[in-house]
C-alpha positions as CSV (number, residue, x, y, z in Angstrom):
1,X,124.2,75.3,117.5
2,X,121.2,76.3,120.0
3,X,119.8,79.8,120.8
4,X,117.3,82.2,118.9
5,X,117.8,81.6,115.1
6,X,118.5,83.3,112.0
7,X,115.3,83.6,110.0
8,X,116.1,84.1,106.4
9,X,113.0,84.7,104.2
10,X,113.0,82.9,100.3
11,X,110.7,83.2,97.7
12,X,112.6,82.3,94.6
13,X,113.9,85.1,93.9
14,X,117.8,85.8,93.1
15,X,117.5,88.3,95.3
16,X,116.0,85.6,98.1
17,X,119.0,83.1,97.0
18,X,121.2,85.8,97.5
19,X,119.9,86.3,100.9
20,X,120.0,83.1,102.1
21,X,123.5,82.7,100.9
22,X,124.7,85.6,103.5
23,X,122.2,84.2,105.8
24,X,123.8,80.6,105.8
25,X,127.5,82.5,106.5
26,X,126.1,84.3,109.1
27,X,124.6,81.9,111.2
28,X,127.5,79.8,111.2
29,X,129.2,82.8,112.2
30,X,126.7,83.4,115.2
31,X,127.0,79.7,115.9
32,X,122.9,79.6,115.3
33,X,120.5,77.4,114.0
34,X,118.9,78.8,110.4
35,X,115.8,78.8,109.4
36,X,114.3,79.6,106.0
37,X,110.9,81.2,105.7
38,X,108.8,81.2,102.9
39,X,105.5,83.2,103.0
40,X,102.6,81.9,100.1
41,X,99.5,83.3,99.3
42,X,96.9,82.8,101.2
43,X,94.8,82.2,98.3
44,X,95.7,80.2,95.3
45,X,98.4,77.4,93.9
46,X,102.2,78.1,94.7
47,X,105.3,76.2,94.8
48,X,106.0,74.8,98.7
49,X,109.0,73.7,97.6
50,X,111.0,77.5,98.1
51,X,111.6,76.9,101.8
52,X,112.8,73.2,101.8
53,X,115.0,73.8,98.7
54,X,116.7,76.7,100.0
55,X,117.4,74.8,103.1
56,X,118.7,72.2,101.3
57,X,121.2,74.3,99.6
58,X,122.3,76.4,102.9
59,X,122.7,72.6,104.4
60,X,125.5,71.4,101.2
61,X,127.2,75.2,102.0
62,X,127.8,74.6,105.5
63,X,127.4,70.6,106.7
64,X,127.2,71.6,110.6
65,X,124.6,74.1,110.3
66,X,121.4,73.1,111.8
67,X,118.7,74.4,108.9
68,X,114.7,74.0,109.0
69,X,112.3,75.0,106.7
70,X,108.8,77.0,107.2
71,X,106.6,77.7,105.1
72,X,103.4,80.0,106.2
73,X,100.6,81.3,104.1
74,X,99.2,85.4,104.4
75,X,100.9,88.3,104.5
76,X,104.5,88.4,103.7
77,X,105.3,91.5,106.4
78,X,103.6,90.0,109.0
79,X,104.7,86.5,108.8
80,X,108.3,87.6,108.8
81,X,107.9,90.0,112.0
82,X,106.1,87.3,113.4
83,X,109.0,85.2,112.9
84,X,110.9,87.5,114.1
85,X,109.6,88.1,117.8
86,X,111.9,85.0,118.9
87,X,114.6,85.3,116.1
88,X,118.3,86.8,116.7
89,X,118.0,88.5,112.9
90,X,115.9,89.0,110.2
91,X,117.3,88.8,106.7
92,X,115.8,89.2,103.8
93,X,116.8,90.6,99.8
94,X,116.1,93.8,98.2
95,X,114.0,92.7,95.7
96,X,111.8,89.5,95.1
97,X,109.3,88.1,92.6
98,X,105.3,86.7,93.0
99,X,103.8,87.6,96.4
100,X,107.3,89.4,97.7
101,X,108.4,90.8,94.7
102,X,105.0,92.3,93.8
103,X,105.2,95.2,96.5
104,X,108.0,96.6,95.6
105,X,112.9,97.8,97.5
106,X,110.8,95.7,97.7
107,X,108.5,97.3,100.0
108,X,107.9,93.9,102.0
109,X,112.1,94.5,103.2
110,X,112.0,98.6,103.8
111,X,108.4,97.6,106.2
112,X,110.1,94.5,107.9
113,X,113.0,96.3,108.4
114,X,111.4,99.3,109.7
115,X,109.3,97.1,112.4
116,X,111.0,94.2,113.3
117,X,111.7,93.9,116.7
118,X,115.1,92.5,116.4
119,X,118.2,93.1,113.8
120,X,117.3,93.2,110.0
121,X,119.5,93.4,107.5
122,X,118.5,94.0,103.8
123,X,121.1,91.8,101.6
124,X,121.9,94.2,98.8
125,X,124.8,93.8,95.8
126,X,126.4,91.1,94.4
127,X,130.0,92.2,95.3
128,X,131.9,89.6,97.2
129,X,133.9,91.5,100.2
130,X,137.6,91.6,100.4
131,X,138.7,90.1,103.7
132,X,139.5,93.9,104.4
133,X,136.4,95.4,104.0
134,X,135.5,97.0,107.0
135,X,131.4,97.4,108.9
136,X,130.2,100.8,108.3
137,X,128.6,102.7,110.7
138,X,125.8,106.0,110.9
139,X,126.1,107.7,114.6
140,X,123.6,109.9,115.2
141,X,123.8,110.5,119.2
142,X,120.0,109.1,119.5
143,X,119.2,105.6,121.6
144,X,118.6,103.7,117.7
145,X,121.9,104.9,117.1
146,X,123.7,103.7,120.2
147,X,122.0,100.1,119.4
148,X,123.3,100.3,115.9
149,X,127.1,101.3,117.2
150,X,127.0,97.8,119.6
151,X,125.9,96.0,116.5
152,X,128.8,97.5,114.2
153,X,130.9,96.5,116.9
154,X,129.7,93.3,117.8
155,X,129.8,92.2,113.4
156,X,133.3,93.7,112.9
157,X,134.6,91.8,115.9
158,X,133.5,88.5,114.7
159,X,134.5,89.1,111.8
160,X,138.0,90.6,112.4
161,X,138.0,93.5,110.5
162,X,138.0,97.6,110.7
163,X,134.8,99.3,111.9
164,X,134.6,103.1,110.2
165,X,132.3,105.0,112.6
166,X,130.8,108.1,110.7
167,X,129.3,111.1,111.9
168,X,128.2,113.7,109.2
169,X,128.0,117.4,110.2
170,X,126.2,120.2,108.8
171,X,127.9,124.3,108.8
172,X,123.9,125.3,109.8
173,X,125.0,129.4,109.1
174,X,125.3,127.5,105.4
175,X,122.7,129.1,103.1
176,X,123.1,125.9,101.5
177,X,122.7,123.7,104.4
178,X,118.4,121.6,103.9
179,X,117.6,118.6,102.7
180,X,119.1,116.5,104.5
181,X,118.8,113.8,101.3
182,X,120.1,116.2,98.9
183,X,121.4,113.3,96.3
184,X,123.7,116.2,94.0
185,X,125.8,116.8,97.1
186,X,128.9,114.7,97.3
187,X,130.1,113.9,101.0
188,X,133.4,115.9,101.4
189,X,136.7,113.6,102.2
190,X,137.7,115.5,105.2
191,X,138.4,113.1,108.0
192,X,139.2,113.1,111.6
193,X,138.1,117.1,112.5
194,X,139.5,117.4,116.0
195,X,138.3,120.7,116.8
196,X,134.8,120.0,116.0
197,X,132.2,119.8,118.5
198,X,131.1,116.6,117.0
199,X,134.7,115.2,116.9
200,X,134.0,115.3,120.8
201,X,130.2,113.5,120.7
202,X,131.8,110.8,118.1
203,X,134.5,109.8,120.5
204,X,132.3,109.8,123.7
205,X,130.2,107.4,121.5
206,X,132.5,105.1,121.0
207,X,134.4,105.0,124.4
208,X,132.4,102.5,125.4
209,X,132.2,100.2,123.0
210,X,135.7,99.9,122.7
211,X,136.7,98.6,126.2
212,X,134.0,96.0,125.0
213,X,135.5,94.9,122.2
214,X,139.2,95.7,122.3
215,X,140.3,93.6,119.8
216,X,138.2,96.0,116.9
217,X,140.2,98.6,114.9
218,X,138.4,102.0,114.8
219,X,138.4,104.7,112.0
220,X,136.3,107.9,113.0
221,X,135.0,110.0,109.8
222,X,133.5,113.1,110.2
223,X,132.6,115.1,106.9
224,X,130.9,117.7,106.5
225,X,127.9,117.3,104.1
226,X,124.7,115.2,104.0
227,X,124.4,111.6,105.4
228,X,122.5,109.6,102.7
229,X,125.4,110.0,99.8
230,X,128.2,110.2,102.6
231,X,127.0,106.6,103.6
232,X,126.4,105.0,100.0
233,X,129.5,106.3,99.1
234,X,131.2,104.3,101.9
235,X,128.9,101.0,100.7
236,X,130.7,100.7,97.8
237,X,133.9,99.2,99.4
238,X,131.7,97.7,102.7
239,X,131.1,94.3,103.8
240,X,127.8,95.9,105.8
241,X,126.1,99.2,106.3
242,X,124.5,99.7,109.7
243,X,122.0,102.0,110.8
244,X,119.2,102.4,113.3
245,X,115.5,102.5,113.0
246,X,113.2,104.8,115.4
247,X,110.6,104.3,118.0
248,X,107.8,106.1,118.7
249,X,104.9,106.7,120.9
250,X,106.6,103.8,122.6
251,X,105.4,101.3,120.5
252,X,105.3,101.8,116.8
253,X,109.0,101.5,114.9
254,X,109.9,103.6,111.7
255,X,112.7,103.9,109.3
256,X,114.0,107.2,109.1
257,X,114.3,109.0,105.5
258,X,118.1,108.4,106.0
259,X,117.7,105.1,106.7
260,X,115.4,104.1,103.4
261,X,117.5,106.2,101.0
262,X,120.8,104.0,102.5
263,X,118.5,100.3,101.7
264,X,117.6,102.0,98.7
265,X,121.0,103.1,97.5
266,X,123.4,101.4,99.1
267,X,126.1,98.6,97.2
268,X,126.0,96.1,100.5
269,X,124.1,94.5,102.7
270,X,122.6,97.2,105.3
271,X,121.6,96.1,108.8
272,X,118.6,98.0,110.4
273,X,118.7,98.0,114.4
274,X,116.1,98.9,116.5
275,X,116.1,101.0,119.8
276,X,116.1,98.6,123.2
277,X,112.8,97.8,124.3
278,X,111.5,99.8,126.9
């Protein structure tokens, strides 16, 4: 197993173990090496054990799996988009303990997953996936978005199961029509609107990226209503949630409000991709 690795980050936390459980699947998966990260405080006594422990347990889940073990000292953000720079994803829990779980989703995964120049994904519930469950998918139309689709395709084809592609649409002449994180709005269960407008954007979306990967079944949803509850909704029987994170001035990278509602809400791990680099 060679090639940019996994970097999981650990700090003791069952949302950390939790992490480095999905972690361990998914670099096996990748065929890439793992390696677990565990950030201390620059200041003061801690345990140095988190990083080599958790290796130790991703080693006895998968034998083959080449696992090493950091540990760095300073700020937890930074030392995991640090990592980051020469990693193939980022993974990290919702919530930790100590240094992590201190700033709270935590706020140490919504600020990595915001700026980290590759994939992140935020491991979230404690449901185990039917073999069934499909990759979800927010389309947009924006360049984040398009990086996100060739994620969603790229996960469901490795792991041989159903990518739902939705694109949620708003009537704008509705009075109604606002926030677009209005959480007392249910997302309708209309599907598959062929007359829309949007119907037309979602297919020319995914044109593409199913001549690449052939072998992926593809549902298109399009309700009407807002995105944030129309994509936790879908999280509840998902194996991932994927959605993209912004650039801008060129430089700086930002979650959307959509986006940190979904890591905040949603019952399954959510992947974050960024834009290409320019």
């Amino acid at each position: 197993m060679t090639g940019r690795p996994v970097v999981v980050g650990v700090d003791g936390s069952p949302g950390a173990a939790r992490a480095v459980a999905w972690a361990t699947v998914e670099a096996a998966r990748r065929r890439r090496p793992l390696q677990v990260l565990a950030v201390l405080p620059a200041h003061g006594v801690s345990s140095v054990f988190l990083a080599s422990d958790a290796a130790e347990e991703a080693r006895r889940a998968v034998p083959e799996l080449v696992v090493s073990a950091d540990v760095r000292r300073g700020d937890p953000v930074e030392a995991l988009l640090d990592a980051g720079r020469d990693a193939e994803l980022l993974v990290v829990g919702s919530r930790g303990r100590g240094t992590i779980g201190s700033l709270v989703l935590g706020t140490v995964s919504a600020a990595v997953a915001a700026r980290a120049t590759c994939p992140t994904v935020v491991v979230r519930g404690t449901r185990v996936p039917s073999p069934d469950d499909p990759v979800v998918v927010g389309i947009d139309g924006t360049p984040s978005g398009e990086a996100a689709v060739g994620y969603a395709f790229a996960a469901a084809d490795r792991e041989g199961v159903p990518l739902v592609a939705v694109h949620v649409w708003q009537d704008l002449q509705d009075p109604e029509w606002g926030s677009m994180l209005d959480d007392d709005v249910s997302p309708s269960a209309a599907e598959g609107m062929p007359d829309l407008p949007e119907a037309e954007l979602l297919g020319e979306r995914l044109a593409g990226w199913s001549s690449k990967f052939p072998d992926v079944e593809v549902l298109r949803v399009l309700p009407e209503g807002r995105p944030v509850p129309t994509l936790v909704a879908r999280s509840d029987d998902a194996r991932l949630v994927v959605v993209g994170s912004h650039r801008r001035q060129g430089l700086e990278r930002v979650l959307g409000s959509v986006g940190q509602s979904v890591l905040r809400r949603a019952q399954c791990p959510v992947a974050v991709v960024p834009p290409p680099a320019s």
